[in-house]
N, C-alpha and C positions, 0 to 999 in steps of 0.2 A: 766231217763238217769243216767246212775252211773259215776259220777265227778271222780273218780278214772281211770276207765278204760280213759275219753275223756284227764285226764294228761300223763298216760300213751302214747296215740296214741300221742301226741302233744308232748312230750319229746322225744321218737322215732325218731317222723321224723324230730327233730332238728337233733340226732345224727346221721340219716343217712343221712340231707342234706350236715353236717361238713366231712364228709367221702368223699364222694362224691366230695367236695370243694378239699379234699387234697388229693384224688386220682387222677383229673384232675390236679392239682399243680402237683404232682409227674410226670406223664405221659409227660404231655406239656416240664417239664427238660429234662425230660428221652429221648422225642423226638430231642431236641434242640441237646442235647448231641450228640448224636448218628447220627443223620445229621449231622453234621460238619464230624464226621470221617468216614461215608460212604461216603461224596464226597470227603472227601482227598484219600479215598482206591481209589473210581472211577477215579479221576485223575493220580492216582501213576500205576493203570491198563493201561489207557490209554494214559500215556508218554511211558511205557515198551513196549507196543503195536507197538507206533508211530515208537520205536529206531529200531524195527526191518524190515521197512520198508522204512528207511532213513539213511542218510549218519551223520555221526556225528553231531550234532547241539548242541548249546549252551545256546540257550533261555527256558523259561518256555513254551512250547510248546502248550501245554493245552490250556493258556490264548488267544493263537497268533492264533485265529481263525475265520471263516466267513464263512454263508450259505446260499444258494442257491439250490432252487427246490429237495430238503430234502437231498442233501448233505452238509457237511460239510468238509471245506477245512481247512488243518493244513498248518502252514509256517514255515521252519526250517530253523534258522539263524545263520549263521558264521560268525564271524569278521562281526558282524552289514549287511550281508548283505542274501538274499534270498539263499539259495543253494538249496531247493527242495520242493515238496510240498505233505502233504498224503491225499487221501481223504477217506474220511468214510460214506458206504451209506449201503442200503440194497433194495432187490427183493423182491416181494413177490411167483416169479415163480419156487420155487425149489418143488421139489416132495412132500416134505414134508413141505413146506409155507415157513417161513420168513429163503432167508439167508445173512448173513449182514458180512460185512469185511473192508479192510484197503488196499488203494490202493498207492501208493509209484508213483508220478508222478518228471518231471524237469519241469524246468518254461517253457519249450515248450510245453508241453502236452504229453508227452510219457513215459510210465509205464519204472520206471528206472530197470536195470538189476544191482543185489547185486552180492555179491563174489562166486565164485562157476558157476554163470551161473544162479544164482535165479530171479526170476522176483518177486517184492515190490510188489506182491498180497499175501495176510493174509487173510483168514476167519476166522473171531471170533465167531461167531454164527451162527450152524446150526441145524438141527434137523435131517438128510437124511438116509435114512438106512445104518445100519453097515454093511460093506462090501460089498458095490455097491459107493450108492450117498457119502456117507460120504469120501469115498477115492480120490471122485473128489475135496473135500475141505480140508481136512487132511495134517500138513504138518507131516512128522512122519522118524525116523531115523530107515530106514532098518537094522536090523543086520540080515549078515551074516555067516555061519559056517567057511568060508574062512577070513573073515574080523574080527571074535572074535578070531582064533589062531592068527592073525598077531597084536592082538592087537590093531585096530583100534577103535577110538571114534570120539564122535560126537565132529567138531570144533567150542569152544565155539563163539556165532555172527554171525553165519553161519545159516541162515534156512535150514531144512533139506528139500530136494529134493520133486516134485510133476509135473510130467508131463504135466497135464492141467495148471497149476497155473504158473510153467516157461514158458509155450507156448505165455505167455503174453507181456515177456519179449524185449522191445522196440518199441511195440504197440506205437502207436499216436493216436493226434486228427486227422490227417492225413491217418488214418487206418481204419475207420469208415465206414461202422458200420463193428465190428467183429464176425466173424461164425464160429462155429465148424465144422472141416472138414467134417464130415458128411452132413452139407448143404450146402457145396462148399466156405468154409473157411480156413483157416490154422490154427484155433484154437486148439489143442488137445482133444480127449475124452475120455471116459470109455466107451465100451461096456455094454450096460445092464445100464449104470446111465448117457443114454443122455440128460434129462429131466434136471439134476442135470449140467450136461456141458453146456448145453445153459442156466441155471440160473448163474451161476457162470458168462458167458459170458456177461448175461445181465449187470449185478453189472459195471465189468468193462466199460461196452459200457455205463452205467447212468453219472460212472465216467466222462469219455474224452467227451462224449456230453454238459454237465455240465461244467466242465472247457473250452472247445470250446466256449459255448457262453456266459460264463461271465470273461474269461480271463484278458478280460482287467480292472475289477473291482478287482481281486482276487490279482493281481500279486501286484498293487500299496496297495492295504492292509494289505496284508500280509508281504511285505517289511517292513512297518512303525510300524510293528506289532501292528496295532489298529484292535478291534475286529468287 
């Protein structure tokens, strides 16, 4: 046996077990790091999100929340008190799988109508084909060749317009279940992306099903804003 090569192998693998110590030391920061400001991004996504499907609020919104049967109910407070509530769930029935959004309720249960005529439904995640499914969940600002001479833009706060997605507009739990006019509903559709309109429709019906039958848990929690 040659005592040089067996110091050899034995020095080695000190230095590559010291490596290895302070590359896991680096990474474990690196991680720490970096989590902290990926969930501050996530949360600063998800208040901008919330603001567009709710009426002014004042609270740290993010924190002021409570789940049930895979939604998740936000509580938006004024002068200390509830004024509205968002929920966030997802389908898995859209043509293209998972699509997941933000739903804008009152403390009655009915998808609030924003300025313009908009209905507090938001899709934030979908995957659906471009120019079909995707249009049923798109919110997106028309322009125009008559509306770019006059100068028209988009009014900041305002969501831009979407057929199916305003057709929601002062829905209830009272309205149950909702269908796309194609199955003898008054929901709105796309031709060609009904697949995509009855998932869209699902979402909201998990929504007001969901607040239906845990309302009376949601409303006193979210009040208090305890999570």
């Amino acid at each position: 046996m040659n005592l040089k090569n067996v110091k050899n192998s034995l020095a080695l693998g000190v230095i590559l077990g010291i490596v290895g110590v302070v590359a896991s030391g680096v990474l474990a920061w690196f991680y720490g790091v970096t989590e902290h400001a990926i969930e501050a991004g996530r949360i600063r996504k998800t208040n901008q999100a919330l603001a567009m499907v709710l009426p002014a609020f004042e609270n740290d919104i993010a924190s002021n929340a409570i789940e049930f049967d895979g939604v998740k109910f936000y509580g938006a407070l004024s002068g200390g008190k509830l004024i509205a509530v968002a929920a966030e769930a997802a389908v898995q029935s859209g043509y293209a799988g998972e699509i997941s959004g933000l739903v804008g309720l009152s403390d009655s249960g009915a998808v609030l109508e924003l300025k313009g005529g908009r209905s507090a439904v938001l899709i934030t995640g979908q995957q659906e084909t471009p120019g079909l499914g995707a249009n049923v969940c798109n919110r997106q600002n028309v322009k125009t060749l008559a509306g770019i001479l006059r100068g028209e833009k988009a009014e900041p706060g305002v969501l831009p317009g979407n057929a199916v997605l305003d057709s929601f507009a002062g829905k209830g739990v009272d309205s149950l279940p909702l269908q796309v006019k194609k199955d003898g509903g008054d929901i709105e559709f796309i031709t060609g992306a009904t697949i995509t309109s009855r998932a869209v429709t699902d979402l909201v019906n998990k929504v007001l099903e969901t607040y239906k039958a845990h309302q009376g848990e949601i409303i006193p929690a979210l009040s208090g804003g305890v999570k």
